[in-house]
N, CA, C and O atoms as a CHARMM CRD file, in Angstrom:
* protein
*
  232
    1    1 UNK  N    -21.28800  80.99000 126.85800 PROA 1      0.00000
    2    1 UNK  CA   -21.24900  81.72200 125.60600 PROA 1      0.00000
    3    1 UNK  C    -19.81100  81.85300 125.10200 PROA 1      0.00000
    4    1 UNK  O    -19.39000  81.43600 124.02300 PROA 1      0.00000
    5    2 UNK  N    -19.31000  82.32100 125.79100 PROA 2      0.00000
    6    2 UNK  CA   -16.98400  82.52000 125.62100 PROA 2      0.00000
    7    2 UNK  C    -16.72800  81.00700 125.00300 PROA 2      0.00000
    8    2 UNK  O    -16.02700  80.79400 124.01400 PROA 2      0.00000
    9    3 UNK  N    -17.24400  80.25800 125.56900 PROA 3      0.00000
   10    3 UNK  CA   -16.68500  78.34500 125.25700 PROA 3      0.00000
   11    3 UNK  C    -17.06500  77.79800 124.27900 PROA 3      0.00000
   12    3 UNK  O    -16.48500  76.86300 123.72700 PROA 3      0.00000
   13    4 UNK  N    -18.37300  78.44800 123.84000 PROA 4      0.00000
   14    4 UNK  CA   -18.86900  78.43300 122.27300 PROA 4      0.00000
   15    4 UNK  C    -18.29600  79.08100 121.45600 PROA 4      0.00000
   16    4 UNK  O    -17.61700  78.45900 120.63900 PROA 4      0.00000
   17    5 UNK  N    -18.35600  80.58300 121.37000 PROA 5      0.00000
   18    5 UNK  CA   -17.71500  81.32200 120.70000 PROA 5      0.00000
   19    5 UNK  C    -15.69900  80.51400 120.69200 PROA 5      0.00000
   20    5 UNK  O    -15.35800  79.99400 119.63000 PROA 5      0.00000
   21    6 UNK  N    -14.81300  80.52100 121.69100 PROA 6      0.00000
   22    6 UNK  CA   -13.95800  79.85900 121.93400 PROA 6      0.00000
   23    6 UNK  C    -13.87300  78.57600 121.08500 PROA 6      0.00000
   24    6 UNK  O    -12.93400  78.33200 120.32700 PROA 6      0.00000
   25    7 UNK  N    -14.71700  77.94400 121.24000 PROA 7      0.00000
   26    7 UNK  CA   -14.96900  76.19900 120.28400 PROA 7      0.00000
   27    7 UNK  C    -15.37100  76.82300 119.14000 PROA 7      0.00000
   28    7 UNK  O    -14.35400  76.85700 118.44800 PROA 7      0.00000
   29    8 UNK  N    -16.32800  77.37200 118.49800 PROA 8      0.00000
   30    8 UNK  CA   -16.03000  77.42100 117.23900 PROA 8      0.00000
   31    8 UNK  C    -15.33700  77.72300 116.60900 PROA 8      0.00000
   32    8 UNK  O    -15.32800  77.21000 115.49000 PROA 8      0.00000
   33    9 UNK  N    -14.32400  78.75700 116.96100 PROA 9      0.00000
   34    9 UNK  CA   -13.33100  79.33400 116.89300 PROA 9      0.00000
   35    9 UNK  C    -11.99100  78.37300 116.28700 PROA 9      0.00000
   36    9 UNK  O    -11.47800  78.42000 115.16900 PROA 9      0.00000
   37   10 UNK  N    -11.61700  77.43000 117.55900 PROA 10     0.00000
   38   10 UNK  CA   -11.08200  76.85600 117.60300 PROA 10     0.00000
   39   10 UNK  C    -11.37500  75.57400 116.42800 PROA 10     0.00000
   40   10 UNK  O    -10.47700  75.06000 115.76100 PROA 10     0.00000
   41   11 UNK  N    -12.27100  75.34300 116.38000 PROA 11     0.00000
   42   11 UNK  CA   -13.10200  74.10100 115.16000 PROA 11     0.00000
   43   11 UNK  C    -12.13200  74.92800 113.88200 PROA 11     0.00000
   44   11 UNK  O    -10.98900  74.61300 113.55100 PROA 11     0.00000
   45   12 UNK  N    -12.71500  75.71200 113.48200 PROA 12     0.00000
   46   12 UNK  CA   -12.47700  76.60600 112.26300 PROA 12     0.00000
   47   12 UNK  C    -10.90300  76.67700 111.92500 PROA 12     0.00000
   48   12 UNK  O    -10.38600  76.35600 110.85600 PROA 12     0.00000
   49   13 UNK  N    -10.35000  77.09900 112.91000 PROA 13     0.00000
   50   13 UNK  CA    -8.84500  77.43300 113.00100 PROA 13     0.00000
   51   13 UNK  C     -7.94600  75.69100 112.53400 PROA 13     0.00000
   52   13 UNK  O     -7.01600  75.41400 111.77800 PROA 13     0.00000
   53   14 UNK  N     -8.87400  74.84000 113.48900 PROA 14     0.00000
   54   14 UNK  CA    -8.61900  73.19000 113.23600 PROA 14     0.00000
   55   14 UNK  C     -8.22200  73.02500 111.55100 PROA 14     0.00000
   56   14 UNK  O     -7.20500  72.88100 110.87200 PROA 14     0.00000
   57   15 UNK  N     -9.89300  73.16000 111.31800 PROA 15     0.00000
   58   15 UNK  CA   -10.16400  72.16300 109.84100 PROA 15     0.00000
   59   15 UNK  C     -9.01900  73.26900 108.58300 PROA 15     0.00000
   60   15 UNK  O     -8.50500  72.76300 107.58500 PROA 15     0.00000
   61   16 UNK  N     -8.84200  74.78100 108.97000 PROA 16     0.00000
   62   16 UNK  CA    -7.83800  75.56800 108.07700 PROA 16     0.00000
   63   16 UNK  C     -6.46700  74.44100 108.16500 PROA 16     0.00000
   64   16 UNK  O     -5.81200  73.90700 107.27100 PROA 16     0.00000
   65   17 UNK  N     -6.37300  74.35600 109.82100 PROA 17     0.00000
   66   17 UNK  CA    -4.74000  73.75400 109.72300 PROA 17     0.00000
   67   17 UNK  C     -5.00700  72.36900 108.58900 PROA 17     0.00000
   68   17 UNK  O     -4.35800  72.11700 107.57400 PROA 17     0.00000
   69   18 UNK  N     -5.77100  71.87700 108.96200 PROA 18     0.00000
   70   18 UNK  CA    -5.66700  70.15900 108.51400 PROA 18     0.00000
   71   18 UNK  C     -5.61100  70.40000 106.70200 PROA 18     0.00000
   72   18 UNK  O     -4.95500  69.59900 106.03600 PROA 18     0.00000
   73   19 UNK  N     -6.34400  71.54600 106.02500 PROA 19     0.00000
   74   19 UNK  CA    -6.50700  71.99300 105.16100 PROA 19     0.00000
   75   19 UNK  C     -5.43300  71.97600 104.21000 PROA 19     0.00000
   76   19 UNK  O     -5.19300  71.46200 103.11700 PROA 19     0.00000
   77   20 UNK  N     -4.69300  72.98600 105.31900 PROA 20     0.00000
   78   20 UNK  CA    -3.20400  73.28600 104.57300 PROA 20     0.00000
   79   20 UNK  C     -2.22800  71.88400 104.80600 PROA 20     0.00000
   80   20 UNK  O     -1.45800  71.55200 103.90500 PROA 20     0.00000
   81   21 UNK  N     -2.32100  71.02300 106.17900 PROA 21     0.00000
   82   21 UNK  CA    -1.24900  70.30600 106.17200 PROA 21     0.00000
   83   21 UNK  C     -1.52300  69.25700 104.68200 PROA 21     0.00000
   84   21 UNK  O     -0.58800  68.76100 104.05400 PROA 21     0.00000
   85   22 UNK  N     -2.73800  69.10600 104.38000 PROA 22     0.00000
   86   22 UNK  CA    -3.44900  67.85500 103.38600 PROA 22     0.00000
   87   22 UNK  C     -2.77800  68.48600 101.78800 PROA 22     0.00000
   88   22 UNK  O     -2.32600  67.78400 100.88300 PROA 22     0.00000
   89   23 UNK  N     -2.88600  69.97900 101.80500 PROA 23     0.00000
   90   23 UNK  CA    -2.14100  70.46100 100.41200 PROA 23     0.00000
   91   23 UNK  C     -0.86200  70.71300 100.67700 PROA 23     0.00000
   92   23 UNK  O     -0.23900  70.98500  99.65000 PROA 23     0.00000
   93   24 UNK  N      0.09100  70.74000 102.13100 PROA 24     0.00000
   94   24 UNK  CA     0.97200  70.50900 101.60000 PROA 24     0.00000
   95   24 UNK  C      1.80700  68.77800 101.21400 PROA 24     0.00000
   96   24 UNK  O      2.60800  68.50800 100.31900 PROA 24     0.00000
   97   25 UNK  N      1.34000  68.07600 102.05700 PROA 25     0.00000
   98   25 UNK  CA     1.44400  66.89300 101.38500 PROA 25     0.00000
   99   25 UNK  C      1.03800  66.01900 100.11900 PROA 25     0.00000
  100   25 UNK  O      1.56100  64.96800  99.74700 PROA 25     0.00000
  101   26 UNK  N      0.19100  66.57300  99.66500 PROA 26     0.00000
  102   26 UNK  CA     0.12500  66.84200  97.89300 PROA 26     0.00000
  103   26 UNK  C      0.92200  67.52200  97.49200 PROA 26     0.00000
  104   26 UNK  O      0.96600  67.26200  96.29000 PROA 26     0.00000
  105   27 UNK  N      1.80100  68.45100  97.76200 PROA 27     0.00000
  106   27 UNK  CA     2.38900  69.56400  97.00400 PROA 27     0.00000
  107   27 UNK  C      3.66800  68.55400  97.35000 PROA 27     0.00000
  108   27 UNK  O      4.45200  68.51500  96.40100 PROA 27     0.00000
  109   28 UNK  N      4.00300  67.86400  98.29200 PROA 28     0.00000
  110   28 UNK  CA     5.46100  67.07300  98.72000 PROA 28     0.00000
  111   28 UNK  C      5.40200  65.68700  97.79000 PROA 28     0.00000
  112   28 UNK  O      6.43300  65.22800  97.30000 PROA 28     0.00000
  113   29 UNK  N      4.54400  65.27900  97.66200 PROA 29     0.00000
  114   29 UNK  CA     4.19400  64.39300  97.31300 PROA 29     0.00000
  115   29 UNK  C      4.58500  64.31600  95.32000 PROA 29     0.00000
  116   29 UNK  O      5.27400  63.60800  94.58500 PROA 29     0.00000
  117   30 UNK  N      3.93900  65.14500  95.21200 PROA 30     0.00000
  118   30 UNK  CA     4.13600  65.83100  93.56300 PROA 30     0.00000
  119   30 UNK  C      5.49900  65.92700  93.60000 PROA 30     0.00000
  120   30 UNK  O      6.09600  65.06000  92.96100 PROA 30     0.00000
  121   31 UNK  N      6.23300  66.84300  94.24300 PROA 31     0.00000
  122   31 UNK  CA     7.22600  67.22700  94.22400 PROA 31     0.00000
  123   31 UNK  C      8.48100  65.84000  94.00500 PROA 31     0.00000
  124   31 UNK  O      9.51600  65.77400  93.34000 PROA 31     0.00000
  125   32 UNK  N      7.77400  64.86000  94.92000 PROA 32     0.00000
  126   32 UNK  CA     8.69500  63.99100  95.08600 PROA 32     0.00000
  127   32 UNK  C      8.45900  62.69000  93.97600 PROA 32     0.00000
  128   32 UNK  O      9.27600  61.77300  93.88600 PROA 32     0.00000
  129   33 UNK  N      7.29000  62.76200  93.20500 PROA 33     0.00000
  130   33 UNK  CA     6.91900  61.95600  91.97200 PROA 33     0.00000
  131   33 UNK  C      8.00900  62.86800  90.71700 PROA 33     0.00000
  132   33 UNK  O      8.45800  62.21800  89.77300 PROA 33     0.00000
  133   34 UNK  N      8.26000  64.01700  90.82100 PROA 34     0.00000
  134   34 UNK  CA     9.49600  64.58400  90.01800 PROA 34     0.00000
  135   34 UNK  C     10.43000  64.40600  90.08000 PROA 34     0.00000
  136   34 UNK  O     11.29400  64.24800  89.21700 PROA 34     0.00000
  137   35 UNK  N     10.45300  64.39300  91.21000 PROA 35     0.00000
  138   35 UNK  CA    12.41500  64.05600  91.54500 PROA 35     0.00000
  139   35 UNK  C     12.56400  62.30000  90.86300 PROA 35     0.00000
  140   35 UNK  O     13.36900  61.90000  90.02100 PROA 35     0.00000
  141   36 UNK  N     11.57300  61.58900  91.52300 PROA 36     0.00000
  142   36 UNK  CA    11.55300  60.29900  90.69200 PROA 36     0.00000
  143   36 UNK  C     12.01500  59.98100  89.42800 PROA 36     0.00000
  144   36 UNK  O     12.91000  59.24400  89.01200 PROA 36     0.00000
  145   37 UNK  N     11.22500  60.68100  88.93200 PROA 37     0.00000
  146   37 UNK  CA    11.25200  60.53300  87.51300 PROA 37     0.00000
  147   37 UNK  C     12.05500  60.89800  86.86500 PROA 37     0.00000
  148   37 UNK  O     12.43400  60.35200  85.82800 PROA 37     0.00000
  149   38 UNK  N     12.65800  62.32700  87.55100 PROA 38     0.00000
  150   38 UNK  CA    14.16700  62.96300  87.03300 PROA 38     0.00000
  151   38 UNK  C     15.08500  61.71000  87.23200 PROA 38     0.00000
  152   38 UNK  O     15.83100  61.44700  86.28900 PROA 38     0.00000
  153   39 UNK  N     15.12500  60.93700  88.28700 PROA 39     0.00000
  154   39 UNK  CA    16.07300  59.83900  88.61400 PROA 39     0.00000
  155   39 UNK  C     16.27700  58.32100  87.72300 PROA 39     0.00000
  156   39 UNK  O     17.25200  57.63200  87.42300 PROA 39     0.00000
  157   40 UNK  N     14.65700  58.22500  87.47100 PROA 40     0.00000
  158   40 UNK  CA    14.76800  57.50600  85.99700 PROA 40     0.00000
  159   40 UNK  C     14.91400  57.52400  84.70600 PROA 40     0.00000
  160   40 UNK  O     15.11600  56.61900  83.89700 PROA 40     0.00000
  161   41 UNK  N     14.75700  58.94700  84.56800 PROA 41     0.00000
  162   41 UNK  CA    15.77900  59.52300  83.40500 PROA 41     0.00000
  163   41 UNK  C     16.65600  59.26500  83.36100 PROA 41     0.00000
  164   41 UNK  O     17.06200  58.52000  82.47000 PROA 41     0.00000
  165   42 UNK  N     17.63400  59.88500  84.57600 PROA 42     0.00000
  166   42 UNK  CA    19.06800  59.50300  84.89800 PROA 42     0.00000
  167   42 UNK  C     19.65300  58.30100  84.27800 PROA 42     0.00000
  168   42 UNK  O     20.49700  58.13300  83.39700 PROA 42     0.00000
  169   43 UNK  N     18.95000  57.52400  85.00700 PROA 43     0.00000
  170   43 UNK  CA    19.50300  56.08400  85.53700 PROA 43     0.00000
  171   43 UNK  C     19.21200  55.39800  83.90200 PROA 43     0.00000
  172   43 UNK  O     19.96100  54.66600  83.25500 PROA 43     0.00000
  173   44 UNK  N     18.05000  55.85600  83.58500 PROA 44     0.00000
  174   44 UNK  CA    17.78200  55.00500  81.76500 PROA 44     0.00000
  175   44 UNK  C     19.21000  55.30500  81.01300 PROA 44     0.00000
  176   44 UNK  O     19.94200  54.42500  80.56000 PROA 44     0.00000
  177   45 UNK  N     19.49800  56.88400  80.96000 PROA 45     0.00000
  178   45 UNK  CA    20.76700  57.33800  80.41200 PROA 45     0.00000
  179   45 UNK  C     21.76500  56.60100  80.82500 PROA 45     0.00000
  180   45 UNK  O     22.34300  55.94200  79.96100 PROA 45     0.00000
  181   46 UNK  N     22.19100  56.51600  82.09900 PROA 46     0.00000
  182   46 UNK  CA    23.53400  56.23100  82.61600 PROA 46     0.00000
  183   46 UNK  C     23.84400  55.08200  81.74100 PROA 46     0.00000
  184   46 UNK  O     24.69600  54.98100  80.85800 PROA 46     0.00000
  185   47 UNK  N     22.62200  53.90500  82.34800 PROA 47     0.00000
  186   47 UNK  CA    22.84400  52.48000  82.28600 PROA 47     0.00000
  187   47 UNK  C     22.25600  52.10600  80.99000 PROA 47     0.00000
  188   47 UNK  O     22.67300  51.05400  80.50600 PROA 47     0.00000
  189   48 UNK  N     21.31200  52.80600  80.29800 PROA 48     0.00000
  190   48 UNK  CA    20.77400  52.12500  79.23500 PROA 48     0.00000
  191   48 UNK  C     21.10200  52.91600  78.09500 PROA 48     0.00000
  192   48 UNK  O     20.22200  53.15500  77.26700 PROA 48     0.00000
  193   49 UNK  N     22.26100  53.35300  77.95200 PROA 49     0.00000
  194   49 UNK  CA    22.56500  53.85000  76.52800 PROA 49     0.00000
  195   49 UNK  C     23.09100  53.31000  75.65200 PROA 49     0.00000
  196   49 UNK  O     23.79900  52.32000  75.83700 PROA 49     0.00000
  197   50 UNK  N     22.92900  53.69300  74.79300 PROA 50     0.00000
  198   50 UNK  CA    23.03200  52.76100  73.07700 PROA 50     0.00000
  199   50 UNK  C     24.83100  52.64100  73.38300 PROA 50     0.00000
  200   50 UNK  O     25.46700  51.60400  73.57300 PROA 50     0.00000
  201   51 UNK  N     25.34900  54.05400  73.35000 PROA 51     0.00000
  202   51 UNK  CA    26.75500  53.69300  73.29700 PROA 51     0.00000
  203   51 UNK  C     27.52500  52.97100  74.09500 PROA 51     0.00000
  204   51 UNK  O     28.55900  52.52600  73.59600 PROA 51     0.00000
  205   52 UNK  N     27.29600  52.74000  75.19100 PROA 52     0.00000
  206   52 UNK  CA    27.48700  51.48300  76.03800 PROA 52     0.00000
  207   52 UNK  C     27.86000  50.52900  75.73300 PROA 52     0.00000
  208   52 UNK  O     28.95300  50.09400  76.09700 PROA 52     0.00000
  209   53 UNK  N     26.96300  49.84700  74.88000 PROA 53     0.00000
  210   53 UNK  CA    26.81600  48.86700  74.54900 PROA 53     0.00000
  211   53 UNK  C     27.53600  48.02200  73.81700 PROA 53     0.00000
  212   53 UNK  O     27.74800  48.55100  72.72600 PROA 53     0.00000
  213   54 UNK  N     28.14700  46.67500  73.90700 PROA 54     0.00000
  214   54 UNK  CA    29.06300  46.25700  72.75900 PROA 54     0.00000
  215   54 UNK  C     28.64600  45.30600  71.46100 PROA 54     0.00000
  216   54 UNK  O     27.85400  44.37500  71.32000 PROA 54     0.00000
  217   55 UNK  N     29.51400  45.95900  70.63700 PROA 55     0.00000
  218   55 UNK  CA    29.24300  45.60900  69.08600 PROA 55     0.00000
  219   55 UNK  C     29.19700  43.92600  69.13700 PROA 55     0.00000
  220   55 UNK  O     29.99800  43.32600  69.85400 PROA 55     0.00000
  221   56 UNK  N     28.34700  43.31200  68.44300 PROA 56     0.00000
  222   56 UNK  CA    28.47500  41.87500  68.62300 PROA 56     0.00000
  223   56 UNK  C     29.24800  41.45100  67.03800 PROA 56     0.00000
  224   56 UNK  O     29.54400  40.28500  66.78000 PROA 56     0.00000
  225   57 UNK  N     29.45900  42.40500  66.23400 PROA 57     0.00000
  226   57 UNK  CA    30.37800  42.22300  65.09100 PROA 57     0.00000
  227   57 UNK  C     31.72500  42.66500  65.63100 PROA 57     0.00000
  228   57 UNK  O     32.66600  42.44400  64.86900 PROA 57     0.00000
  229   58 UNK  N     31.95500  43.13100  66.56300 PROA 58     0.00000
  230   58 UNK  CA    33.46400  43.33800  66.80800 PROA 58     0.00000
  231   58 UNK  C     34.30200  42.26200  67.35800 PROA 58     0.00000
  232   58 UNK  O     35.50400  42.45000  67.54500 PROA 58     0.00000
């Protein structure tokens, strides 16, 4: 009866952890599709700006 009660216990406590580890790797995951994108912002600005660029009439 203890090893049942004990195992289900333990089951339950399981599938919570796996629960949370699965949203926080969505939540890292997201997180890190932002930072991305902040970086290709960046990088469009740095390297791809108009003023950069040279006049082909000059």
């Amino acid at each position: 009866m203890r090893d049942e009660i004990y195992d289900r216990e333990y089951q339950m406590a399981r599938d919570d952890l796996n629960c949370s580890i699965d949203g926080l790797v969505q939540d890292l995951k997201q997180i890190g599709q932002a930072f991305m994108e902040a970086f290709r912002s960046l990088h469009r600005v740095q390297f791809d700006a108009p003023w950069s660029r040279r006049s082909k009439n000059a």
